[in-house]
ZALO-358586 format. One record per residue (C-alpha): residue in three letters; chain; y, x, z. Coordinates in nm, 4 decimals, always signed. Each point is the difference from the previous one (the first is absolute). Example, Ala and Ser with C-alpha at 12.3 -4.5 7.8 and 13.67 -1.06 7.14 Angstrom:
# residues 2
<r Ala; c A; north -0.4500; east +1.2300; up +0.7800>
<r Ser; c A; north +0.3440; east +0.1370; up -0.0660>
//
This chain:
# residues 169
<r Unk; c A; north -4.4333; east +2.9139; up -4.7260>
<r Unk; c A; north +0.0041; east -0.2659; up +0.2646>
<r Unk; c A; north -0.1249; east -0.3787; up -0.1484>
<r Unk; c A; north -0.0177; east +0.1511; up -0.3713>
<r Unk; c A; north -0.3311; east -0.2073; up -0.0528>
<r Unk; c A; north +0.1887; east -0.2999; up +0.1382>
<r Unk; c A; north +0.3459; east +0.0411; up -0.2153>
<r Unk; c A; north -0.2566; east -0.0250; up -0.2708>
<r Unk; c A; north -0.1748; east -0.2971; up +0.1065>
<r Unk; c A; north +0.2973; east -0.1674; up +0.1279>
<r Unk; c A; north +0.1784; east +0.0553; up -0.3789>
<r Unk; c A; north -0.3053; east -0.1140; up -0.1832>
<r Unk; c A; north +0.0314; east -0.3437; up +0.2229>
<r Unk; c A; north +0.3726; east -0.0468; up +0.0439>
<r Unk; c A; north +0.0524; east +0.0428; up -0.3810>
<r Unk; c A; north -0.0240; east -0.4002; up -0.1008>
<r Unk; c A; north +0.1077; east -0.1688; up -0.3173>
<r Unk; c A; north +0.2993; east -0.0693; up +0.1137>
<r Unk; c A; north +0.2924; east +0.1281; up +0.2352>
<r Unk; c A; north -0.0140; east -0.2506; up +0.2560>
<r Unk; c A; north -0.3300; east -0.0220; up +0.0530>
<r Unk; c A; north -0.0111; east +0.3730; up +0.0187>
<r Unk; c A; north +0.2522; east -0.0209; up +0.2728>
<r Unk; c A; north -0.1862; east -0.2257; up +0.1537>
<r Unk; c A; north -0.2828; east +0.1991; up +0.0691>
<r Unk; c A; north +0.1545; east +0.2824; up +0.0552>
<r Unk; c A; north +0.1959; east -0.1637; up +0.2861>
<r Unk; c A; north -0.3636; east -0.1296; up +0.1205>
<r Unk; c A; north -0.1836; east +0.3030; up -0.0133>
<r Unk; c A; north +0.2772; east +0.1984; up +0.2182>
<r Unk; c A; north +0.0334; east -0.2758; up +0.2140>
<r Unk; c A; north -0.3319; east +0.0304; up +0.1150>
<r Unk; c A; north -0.0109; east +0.3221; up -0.0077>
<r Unk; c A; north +0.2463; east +0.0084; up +0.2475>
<r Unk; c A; north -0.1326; east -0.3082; up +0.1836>
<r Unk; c A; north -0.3388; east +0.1785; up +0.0926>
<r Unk; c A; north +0.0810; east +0.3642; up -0.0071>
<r Unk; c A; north +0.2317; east -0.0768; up +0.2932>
<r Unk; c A; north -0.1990; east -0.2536; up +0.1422>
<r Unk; c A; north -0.2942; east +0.2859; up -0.0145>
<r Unk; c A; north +0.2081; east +0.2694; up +0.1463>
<r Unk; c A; north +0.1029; east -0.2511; up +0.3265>
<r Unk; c A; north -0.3693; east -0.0895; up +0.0434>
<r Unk; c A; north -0.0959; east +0.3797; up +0.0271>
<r Unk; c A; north +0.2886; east +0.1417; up +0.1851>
<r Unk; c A; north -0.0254; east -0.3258; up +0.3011>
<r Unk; c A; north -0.2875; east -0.1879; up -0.0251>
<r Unk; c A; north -0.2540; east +0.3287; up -0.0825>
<r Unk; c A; north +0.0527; east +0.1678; up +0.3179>
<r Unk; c A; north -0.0294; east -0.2953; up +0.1984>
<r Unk; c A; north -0.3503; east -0.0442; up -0.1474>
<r Unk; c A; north -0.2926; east +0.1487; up +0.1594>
<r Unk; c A; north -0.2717; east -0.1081; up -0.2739>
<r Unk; c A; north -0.0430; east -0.0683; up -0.3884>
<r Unk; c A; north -0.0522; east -0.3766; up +0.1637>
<r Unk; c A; north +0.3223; east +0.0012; up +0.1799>
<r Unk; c A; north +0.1954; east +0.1657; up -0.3289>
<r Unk; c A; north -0.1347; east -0.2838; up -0.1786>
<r Unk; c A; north +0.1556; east -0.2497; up +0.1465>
<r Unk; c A; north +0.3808; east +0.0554; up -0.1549>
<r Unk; c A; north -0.1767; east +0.0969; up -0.3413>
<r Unk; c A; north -0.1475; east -0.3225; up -0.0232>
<r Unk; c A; north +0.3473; east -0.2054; up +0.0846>
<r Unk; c A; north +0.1619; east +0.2380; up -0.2448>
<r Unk; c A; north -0.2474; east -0.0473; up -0.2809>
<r Unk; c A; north -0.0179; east -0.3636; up +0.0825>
<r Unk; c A; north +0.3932; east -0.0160; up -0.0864>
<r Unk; c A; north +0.0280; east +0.2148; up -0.2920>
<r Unk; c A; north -0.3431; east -0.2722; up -0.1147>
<r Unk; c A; north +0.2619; east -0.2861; up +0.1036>
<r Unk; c A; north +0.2581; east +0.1736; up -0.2219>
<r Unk; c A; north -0.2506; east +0.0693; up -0.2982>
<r Unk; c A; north -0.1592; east -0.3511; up -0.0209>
<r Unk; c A; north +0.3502; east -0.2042; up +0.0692>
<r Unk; c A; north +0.2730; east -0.0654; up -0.2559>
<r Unk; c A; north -0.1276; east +0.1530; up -0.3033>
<r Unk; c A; north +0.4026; east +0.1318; up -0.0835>
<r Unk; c A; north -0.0688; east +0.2641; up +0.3134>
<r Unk; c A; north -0.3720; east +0.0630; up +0.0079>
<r Unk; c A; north +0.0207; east +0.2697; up -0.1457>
<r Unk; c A; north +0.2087; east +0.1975; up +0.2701>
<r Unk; c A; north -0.2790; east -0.1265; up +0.2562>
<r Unk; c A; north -0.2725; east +0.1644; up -0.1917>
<r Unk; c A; north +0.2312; east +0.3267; up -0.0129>
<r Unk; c A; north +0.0757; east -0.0370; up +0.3713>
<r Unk; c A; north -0.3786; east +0.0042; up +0.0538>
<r Unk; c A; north -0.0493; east +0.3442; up -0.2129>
<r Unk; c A; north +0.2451; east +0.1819; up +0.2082>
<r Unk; c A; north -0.0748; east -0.1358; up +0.3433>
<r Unk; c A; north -0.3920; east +0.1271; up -0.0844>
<r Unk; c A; north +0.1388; east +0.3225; up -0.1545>
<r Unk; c A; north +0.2292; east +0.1024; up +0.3215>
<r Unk; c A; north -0.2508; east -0.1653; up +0.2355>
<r Unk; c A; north -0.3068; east +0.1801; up -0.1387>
<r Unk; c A; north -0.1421; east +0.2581; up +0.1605>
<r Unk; c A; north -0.1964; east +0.3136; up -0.2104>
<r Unk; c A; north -0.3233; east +0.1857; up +0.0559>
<r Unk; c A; north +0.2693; east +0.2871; up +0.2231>
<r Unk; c A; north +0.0458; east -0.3108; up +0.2242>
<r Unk; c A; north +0.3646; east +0.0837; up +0.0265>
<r Unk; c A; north +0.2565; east -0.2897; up -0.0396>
<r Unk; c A; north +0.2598; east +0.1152; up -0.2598>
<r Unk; c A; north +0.2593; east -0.2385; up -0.1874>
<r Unk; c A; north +0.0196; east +0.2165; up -0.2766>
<r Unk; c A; north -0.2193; east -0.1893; up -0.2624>
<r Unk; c A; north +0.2256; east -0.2688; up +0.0779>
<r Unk; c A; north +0.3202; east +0.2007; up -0.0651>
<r Unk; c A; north -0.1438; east +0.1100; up -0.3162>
<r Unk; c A; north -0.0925; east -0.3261; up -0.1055>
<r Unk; c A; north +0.3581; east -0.1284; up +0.0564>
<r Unk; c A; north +0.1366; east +0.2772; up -0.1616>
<r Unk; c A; north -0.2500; east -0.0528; up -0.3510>
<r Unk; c A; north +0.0920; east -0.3225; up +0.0141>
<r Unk; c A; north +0.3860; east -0.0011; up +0.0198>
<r Unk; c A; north -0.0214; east +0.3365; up -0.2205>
<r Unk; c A; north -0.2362; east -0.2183; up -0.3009>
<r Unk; c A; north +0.2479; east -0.3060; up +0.0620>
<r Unk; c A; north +0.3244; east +0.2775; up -0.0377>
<r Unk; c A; north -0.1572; east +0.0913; up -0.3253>
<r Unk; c A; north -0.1155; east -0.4035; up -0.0974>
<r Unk; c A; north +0.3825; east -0.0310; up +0.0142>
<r Unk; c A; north +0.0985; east +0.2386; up -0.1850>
<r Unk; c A; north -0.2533; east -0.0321; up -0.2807>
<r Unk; c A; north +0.0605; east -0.3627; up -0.0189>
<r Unk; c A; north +0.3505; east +0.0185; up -0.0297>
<r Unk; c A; north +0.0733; east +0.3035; up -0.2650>
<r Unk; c A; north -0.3280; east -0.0096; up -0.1902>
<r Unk; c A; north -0.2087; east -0.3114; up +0.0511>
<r Unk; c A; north +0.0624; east -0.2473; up -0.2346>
<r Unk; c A; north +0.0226; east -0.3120; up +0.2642>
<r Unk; c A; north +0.1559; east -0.3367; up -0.1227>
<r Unk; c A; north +0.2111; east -0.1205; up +0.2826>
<r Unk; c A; north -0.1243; east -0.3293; up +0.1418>
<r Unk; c A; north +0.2692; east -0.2520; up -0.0927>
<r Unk; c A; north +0.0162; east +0.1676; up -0.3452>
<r Unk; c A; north -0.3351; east -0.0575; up -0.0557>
<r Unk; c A; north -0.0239; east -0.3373; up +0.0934>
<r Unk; c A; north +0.3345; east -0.0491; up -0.2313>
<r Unk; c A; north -0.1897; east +0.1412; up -0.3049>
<r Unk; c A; north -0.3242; east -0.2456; up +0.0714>
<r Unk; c A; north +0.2227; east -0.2877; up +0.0342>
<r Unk; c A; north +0.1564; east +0.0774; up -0.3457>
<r Unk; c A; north -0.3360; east +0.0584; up -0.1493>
<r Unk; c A; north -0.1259; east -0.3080; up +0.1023>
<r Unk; c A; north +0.2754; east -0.1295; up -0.1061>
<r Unk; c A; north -0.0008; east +0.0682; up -0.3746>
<r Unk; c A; north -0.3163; east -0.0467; up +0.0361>
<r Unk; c A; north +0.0144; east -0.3510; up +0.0358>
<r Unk; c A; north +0.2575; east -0.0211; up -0.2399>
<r Unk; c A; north -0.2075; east +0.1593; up -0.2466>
<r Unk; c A; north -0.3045; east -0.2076; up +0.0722>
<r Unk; c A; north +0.2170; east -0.3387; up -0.0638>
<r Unk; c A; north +0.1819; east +0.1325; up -0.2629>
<r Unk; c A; north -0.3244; east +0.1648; up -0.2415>
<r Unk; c A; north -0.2320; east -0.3568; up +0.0293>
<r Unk; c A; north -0.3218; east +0.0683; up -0.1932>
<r Unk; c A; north +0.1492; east -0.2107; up -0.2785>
<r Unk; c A; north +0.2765; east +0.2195; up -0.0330>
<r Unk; c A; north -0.1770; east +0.3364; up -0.0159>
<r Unk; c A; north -0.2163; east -0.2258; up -0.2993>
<r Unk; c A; north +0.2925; east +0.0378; up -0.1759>
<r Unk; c A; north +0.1365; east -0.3875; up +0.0599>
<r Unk; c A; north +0.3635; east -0.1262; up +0.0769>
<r Unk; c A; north +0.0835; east -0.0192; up +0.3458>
<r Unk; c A; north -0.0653; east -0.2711; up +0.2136>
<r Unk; c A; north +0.2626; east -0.2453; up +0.1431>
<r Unk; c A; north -0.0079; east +0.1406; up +0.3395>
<r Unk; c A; north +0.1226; east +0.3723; up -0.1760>
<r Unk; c A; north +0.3190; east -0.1120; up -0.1360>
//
């Protein structure tokens, strides 16, 4: 099947401890999967024939790479999609021992990945045992929470055995 070894590896990342930030990469990884697949498939179909040498070819590939590198090393919330861009911009850009240009490892690769993100999904949401977000930051605040109250409330003279302190009543 088409990208099976990518649905794979794209689960096995996507799956984080919690929803949103599983979401969240999700979104990232398609997003530049679909930032340098196309942005690979423009660069062969336009620039390619206009280039007479591996020198002249190189030219694009290098302004390509050097924004998908712009994109990875830049806000850290989206670098992620620029180091995905880059993958698929060298998948549909590079050329095999046949020397034929051909998109389809690209195509595959978007297909394993929204395929393994389709399946993150559904894992995550029927038998993944995720804590929402704001739920989980609910249940540390009350933790901490009693927490404190039991660490003023259980002094070391108290847990001695000895009355209460002033403060406690």
């Amino acid at each position: 099947s088409p990208g099976g070894a990518q649905a794979v590896i794209t689960c096995t990342l996507v799956m984080q401890a919690t929803m949103v930030a599983s979401n969240q990469k999700a979104i990232l990884r398609l997003g530049g999967c679909l930032l340098g697949g196309p942005c690979g498939a423009i660069v062969l179909i336009f620039l390619e024939p206009l280039c007479s040498s591996y020198w002249s070819f190189s030219i694009p590939l290098f302004f390509m790479i050097l924004l998908f590198s712009w994109i990875n090393f830049g806000n850290p919330a989206y670098s992620y999609a620029g180091f995905q861009a880059y993958i698929a911009f060298l998948l549909m850009t590079s050329i095999g021992n046949t020397q034929n240009i051909s998109m389809i490892d690209g195509v595959h690769r978007f297909m394993g990945i929204l395929l393994g993100v389709l399946i993150s999904m559904l894992v995550q949401r029927l038998f993944w045992p995720v804590i929402p977000e704001k739920e989980l930051k609910r249940d540390f605040a009350q933790f901490f929470r009693e927490a404190a109250g039991f660490l003023k409330t259980y002094t070391p003279e108290r847990l001695q055995g000895q009355p209460a302190t002033k403060a406690l009543s």
